[in-house]
Backbone as CSV, one residue per row, in Angstrom:
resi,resn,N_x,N_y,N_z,CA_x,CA_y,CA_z,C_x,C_y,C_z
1,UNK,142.044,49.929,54.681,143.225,50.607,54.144,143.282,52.066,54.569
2,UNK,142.306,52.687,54.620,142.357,53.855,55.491,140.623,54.635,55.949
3,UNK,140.991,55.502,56.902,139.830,55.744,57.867,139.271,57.012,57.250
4,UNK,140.259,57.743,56.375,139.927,59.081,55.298,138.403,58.917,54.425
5,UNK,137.691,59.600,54.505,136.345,59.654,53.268,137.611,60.111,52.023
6,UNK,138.506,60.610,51.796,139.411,61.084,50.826,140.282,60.422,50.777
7,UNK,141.133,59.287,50.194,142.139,57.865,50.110,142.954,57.869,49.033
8,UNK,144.265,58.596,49.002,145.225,58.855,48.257,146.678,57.501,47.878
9,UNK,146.031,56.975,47.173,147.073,55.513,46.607,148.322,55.453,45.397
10,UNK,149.146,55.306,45.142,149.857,54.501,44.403,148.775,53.262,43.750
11,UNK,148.542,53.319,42.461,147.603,52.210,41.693,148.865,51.040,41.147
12,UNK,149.005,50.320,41.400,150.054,49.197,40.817,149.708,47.775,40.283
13,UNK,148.019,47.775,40.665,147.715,46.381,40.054,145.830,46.760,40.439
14,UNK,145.394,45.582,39.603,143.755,46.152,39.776,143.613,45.750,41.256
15,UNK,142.405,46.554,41.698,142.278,46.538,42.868,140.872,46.894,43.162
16,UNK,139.943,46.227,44.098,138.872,46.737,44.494,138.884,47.244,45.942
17,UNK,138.193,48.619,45.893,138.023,48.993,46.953,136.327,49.103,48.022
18,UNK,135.764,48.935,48.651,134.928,48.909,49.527,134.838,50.079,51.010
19,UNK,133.657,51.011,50.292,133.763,51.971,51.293,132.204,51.612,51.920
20,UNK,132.979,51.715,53.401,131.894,51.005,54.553,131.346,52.466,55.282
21,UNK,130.062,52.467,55.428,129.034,53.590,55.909,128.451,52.630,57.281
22,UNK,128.185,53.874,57.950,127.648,53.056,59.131,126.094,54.594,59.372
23,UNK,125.223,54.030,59.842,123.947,54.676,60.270,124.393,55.581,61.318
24,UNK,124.058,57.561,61.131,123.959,57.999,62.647,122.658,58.239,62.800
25,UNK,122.570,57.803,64.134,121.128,58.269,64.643,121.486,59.957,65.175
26,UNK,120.075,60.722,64.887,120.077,62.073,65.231,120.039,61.764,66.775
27,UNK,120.616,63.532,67.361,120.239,63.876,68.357,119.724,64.739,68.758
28,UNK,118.205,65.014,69.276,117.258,65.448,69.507,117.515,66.208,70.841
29,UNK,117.061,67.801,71.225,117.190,68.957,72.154,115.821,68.797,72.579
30,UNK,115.960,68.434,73.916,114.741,68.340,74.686,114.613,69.407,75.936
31,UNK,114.116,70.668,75.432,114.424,71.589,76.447,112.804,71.816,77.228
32,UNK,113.509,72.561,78.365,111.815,72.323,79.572,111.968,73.884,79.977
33,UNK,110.669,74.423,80.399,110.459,75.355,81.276,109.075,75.505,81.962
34,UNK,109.570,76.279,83.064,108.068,76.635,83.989,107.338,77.728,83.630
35,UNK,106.241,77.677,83.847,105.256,78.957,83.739,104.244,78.970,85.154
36,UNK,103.964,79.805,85.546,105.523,80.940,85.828,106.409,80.351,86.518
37,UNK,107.704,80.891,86.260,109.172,80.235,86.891,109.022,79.992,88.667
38,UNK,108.274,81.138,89.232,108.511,80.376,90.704,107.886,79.456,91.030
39,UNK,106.615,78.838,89.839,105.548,78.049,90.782,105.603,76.711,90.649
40,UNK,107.414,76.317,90.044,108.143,74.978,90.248,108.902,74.466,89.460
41,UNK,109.677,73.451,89.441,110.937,72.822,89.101,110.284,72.057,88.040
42,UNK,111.586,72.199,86.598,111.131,70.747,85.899,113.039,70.061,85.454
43,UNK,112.633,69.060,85.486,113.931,68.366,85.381,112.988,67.192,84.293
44,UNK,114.477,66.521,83.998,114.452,65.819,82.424,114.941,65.810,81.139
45,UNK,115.156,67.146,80.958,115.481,67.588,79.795,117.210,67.763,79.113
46,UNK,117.564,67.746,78.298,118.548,67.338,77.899,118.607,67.013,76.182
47,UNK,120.003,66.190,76.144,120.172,66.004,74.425,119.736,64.612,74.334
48,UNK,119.101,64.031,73.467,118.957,62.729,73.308,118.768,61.542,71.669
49,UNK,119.434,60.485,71.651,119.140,60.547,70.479,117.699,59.666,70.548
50,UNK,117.537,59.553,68.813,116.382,59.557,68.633,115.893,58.149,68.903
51,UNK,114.783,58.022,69.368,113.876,56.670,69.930,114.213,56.480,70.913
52,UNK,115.176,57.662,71.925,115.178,57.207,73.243,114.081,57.378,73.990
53,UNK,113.817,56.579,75.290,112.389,57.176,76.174,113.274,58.273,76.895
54,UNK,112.148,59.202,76.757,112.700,60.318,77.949,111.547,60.660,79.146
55,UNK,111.784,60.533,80.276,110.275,61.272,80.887,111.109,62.731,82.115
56,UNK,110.174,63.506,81.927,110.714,64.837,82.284,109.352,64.802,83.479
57,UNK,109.784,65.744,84.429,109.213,65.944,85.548,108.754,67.167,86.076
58,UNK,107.863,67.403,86.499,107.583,68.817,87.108,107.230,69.120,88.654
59,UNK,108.016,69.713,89.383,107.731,69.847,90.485,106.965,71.603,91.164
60,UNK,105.669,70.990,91.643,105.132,72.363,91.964,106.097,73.037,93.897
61,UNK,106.261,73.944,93.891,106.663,74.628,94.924,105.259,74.988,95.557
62,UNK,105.402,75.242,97.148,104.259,75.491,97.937,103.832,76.806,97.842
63,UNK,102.545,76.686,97.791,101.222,77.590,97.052,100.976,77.368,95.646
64,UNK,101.839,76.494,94.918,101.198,76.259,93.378,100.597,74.630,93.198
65,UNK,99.899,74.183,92.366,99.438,73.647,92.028,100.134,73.512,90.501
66,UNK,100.276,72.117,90.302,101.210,71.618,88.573,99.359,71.459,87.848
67,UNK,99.549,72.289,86.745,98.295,72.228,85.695,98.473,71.347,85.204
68,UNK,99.913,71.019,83.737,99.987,70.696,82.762,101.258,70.972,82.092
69,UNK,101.842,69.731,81.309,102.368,70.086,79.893,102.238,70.544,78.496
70,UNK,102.317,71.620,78.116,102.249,72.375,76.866,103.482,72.357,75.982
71,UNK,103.099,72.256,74.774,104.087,72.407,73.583,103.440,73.284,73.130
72,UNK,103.855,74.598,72.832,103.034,75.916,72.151,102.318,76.258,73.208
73,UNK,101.129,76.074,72.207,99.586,75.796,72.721,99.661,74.383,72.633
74,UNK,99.804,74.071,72.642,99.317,72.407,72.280,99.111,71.707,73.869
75,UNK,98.493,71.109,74.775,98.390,70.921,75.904,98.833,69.023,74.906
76,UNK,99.661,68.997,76.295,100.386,67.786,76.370,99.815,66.812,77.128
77,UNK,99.878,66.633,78.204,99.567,66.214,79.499,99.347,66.860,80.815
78,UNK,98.464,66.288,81.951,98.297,66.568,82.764,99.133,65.618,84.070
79,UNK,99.867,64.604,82.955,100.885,64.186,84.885,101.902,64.808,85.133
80,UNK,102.432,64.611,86.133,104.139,65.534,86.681,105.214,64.659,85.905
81,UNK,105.011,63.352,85.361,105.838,62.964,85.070,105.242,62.147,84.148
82,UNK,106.131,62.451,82.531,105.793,62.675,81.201,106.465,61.742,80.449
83,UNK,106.581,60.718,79.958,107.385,59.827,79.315,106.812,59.760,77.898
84,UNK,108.088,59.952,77.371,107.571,60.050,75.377,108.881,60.078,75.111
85,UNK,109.076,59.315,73.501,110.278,59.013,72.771,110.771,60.342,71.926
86,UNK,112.249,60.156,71.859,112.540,61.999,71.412,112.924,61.239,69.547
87,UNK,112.288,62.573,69.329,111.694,61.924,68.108,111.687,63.456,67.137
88,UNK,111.914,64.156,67.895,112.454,65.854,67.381,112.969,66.901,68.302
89,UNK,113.706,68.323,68.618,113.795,68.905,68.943,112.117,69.346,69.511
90,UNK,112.534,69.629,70.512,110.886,70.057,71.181,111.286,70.826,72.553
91,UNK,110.075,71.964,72.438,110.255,72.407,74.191,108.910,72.184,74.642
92,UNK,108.856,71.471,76.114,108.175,71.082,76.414,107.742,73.015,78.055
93,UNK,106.828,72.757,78.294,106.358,74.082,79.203,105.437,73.708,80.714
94,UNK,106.225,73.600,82.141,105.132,73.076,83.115,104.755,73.863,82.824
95,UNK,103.462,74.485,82.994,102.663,75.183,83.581,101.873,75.065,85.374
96,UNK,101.877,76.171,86.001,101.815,75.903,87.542,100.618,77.486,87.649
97,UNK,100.133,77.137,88.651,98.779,77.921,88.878,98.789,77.806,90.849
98,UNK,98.506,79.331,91.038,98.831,79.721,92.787,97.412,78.736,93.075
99,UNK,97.523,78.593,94.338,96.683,77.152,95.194,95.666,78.271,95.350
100,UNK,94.090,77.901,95.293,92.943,78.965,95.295,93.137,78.857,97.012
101,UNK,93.435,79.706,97.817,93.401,79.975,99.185,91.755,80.615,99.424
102,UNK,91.476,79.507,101.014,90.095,80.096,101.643,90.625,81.138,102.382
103,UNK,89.771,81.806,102.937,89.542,82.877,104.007,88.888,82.543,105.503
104,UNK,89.757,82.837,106.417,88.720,82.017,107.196,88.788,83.581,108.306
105,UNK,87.474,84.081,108.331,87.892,85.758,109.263,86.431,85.159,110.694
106,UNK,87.347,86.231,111.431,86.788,85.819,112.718,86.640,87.150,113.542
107,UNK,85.746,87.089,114.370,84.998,88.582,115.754,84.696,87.907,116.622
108,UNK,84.617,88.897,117.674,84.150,88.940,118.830,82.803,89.863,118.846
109,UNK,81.671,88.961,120.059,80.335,89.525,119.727,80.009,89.834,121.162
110,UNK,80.501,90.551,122.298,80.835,92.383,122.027,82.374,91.962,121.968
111,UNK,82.609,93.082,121.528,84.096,92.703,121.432,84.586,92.749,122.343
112,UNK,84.459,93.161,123.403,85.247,93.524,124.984,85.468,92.068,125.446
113,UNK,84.216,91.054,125.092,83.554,90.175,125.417,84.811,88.531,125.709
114,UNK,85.685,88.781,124.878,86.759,88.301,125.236,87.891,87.855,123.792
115,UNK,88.541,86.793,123.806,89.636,86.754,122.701,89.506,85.860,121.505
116,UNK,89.678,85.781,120.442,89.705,84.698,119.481,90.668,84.355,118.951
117,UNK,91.006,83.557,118.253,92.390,83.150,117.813,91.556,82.029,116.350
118,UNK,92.156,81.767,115.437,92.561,80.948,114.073,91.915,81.311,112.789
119,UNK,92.022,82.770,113.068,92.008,83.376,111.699,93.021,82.620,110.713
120,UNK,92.682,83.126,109.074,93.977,83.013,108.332,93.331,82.700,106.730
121,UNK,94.204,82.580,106.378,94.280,81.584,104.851,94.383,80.644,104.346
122,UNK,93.936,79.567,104.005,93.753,77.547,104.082,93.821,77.248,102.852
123,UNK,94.523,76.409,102.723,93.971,75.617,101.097,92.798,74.641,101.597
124,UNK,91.896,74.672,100.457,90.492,73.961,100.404,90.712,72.759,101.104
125,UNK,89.827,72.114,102.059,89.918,70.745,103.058,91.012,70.963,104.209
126,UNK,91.283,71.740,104.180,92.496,71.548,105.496,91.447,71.948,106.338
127,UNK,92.124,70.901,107.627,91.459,71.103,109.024,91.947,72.057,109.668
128,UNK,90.943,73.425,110.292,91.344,74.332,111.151,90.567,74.237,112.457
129,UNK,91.360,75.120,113.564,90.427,75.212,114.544,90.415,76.320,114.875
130,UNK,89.517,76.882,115.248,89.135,78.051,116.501,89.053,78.290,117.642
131,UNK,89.310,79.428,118.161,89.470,79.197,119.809,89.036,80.834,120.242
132,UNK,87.648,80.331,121.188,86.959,81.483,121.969,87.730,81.466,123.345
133,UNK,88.429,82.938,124.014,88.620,82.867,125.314,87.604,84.064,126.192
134,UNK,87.027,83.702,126.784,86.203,84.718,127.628,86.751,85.400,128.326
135,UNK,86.476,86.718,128.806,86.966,87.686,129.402,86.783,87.656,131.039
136,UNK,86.857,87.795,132.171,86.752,87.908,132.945,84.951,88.676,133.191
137,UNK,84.333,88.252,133.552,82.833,88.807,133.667,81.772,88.339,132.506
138,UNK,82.599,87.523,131.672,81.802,86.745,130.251,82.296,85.532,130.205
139,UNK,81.233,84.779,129.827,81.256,83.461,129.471,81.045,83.415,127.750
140,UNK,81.465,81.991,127.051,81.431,81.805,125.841,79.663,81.145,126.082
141,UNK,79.176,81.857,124.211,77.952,81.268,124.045,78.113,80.590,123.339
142,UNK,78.054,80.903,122.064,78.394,80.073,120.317,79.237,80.227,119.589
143,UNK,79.551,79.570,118.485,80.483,80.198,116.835,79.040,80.517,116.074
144,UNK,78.801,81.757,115.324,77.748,81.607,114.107,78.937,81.501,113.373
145,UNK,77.512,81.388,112.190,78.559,82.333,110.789,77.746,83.729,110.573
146,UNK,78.999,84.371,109.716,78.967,85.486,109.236,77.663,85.902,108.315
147,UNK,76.675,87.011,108.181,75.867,86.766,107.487,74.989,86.184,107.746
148,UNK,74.517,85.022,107.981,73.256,84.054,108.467,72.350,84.366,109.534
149,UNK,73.931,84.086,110.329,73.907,84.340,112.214,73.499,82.591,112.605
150,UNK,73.684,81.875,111.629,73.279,80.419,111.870,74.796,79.868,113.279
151,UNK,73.942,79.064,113.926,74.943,78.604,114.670,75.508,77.462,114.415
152,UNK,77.214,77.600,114.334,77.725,76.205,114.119,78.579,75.394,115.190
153,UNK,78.585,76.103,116.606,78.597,75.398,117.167,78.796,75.646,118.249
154,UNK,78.637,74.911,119.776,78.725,76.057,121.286,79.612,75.567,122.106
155,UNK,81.121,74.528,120.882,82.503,74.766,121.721,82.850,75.958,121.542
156,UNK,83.857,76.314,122.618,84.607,77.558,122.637,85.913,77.217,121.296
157,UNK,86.172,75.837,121.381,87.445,75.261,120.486,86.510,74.379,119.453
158,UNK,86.676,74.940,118.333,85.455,74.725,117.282,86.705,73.967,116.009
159,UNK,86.857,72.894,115.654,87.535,72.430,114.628,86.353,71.789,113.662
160,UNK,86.924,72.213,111.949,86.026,72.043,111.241,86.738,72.017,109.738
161,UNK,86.663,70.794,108.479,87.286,70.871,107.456,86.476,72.547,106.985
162,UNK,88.029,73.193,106.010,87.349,74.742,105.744,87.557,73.941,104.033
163,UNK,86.066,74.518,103.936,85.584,74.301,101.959,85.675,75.880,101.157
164,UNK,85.117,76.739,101.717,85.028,77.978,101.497,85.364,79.237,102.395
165,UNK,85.305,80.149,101.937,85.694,81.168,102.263,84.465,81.348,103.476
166,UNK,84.922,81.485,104.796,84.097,81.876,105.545,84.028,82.939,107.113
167,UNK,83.315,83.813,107.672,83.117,84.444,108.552,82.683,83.605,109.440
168,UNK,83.449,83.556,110.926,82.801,83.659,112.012,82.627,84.587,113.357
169,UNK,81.537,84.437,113.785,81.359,85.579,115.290,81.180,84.710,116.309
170,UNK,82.321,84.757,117.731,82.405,84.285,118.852,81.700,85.337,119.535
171,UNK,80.342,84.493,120.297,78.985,85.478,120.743,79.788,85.168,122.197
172,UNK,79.565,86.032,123.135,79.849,85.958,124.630,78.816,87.032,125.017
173,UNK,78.618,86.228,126.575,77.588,87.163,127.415,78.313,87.674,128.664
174,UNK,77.696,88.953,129.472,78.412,89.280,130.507,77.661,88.068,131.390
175,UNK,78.072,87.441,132.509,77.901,86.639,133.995,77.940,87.240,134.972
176,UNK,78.113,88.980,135.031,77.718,89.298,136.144,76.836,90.819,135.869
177,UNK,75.602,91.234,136.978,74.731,92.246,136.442,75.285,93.316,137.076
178,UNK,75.149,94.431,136.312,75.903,95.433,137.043,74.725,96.415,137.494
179,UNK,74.536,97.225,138.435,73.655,98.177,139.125,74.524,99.776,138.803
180,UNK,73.378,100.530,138.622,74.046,101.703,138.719,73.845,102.285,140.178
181,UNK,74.756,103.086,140.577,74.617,103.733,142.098,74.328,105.079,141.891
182,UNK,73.406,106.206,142.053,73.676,107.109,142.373,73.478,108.001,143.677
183,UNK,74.480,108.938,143.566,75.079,109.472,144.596,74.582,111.003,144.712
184,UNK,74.050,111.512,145.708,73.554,112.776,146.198,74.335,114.069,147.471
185,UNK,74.447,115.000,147.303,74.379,115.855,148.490,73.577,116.488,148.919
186,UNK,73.170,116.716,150.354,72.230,117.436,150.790,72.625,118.056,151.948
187,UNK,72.753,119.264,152.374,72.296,119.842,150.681,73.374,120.230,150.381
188,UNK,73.508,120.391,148.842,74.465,120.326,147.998,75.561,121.132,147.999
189,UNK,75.588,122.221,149.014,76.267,123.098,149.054,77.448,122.638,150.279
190,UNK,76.568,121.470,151.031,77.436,120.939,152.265,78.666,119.836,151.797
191,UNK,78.709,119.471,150.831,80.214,118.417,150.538,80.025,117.406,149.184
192,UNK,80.616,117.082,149.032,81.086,116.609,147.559,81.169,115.002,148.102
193,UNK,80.224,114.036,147.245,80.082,113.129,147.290,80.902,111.979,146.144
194,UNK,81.429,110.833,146.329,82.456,110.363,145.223,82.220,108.510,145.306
């Protein structure tokens, strides 16, 4: 008889009336953020009602590493992708952490001695290589390492998984002997020698 919670009638004979209720389910604010904001994306989040599954996602950007989900303090999880029923207003928090970068530093042993090349900065296990070029009058000897003086190896092109932070010295020798000449006048007053 009408759709009003408030139902204004003319009464003209007995009458029963029946007011019909129906169940709302809540809807639950499922909000996300990164910590820190550049070190990646989270998607998922939204309005939802309640007992829906929701799973929210975190994407790390290059040089971070995805830690974890936090509520507060409260550590949530450790996958990128989080599935749980919304069941209250909640903010959920990636958390992202910079990639621990190796060191990988490199010399020349004399330095004249000739060129090196694959210095830099690695994330842990990546394969690098090195490269000794000799100079004209030097040949390549070894790679040490830094510190030790241990030898790791007597390519000139040295590839090797990098674990740690490490120094190397490209040793080179001269290949040809040099003589000194010297030069006299006699007598000295008679001409200039060169």
């Amino acid at each position: 008889v009408s759709k009003s919670a408030n139902y204004e009638f003319l009464i003209s004979a007995n009458r029963t009336l029946v007011a019909n209720f129906k169940s709302i389910t809540p809807v639950y604010k499922i909000t996300l953020a990164a910590n820190p904001t550049e070190g990646g994306t989270v998607t998922g989040g939204g309005n939802f009602e309640q007992g829906t599954s929701v799973t929210i996602s975190a994407s790390p950007k290059a040089g971070y590493d995805f830690v974890g989900w936090m509520n507060g303090v409260n550590f949530i999880s450790s996958s990128v992708n989080y599935v749980f029923v919304a069941t209250a207003n909640v903010t959920y928090t990636a958390n992202f952490k910079p990639k621990s970068w190796l060191t990988l530093s490199l010399a020349a042993d004399p330095s004249t001695g000739g060129s090196i090349t694959g210095a830099g900065s690695f994330e842990p296990g990546t394969s690098v290589t090195v490269q000794a070029t000799p100079e004209t009058g030097y040949e390549f000897v070894n790679w040490v390492r830094v510190g030790s003086g241990a030898e790791v190896s007597k390519s000139a092109t040295y590839t090797f998984t990098i674990t740690e932070s490490i120094g190397l010295t490209a040793k080179f020798k001269a290949t040809t002997t040099a003589y000194l000449v010297n030069l006299s006048a006699n007598p000295a007053a008679g001409g200039v020698v060169s």
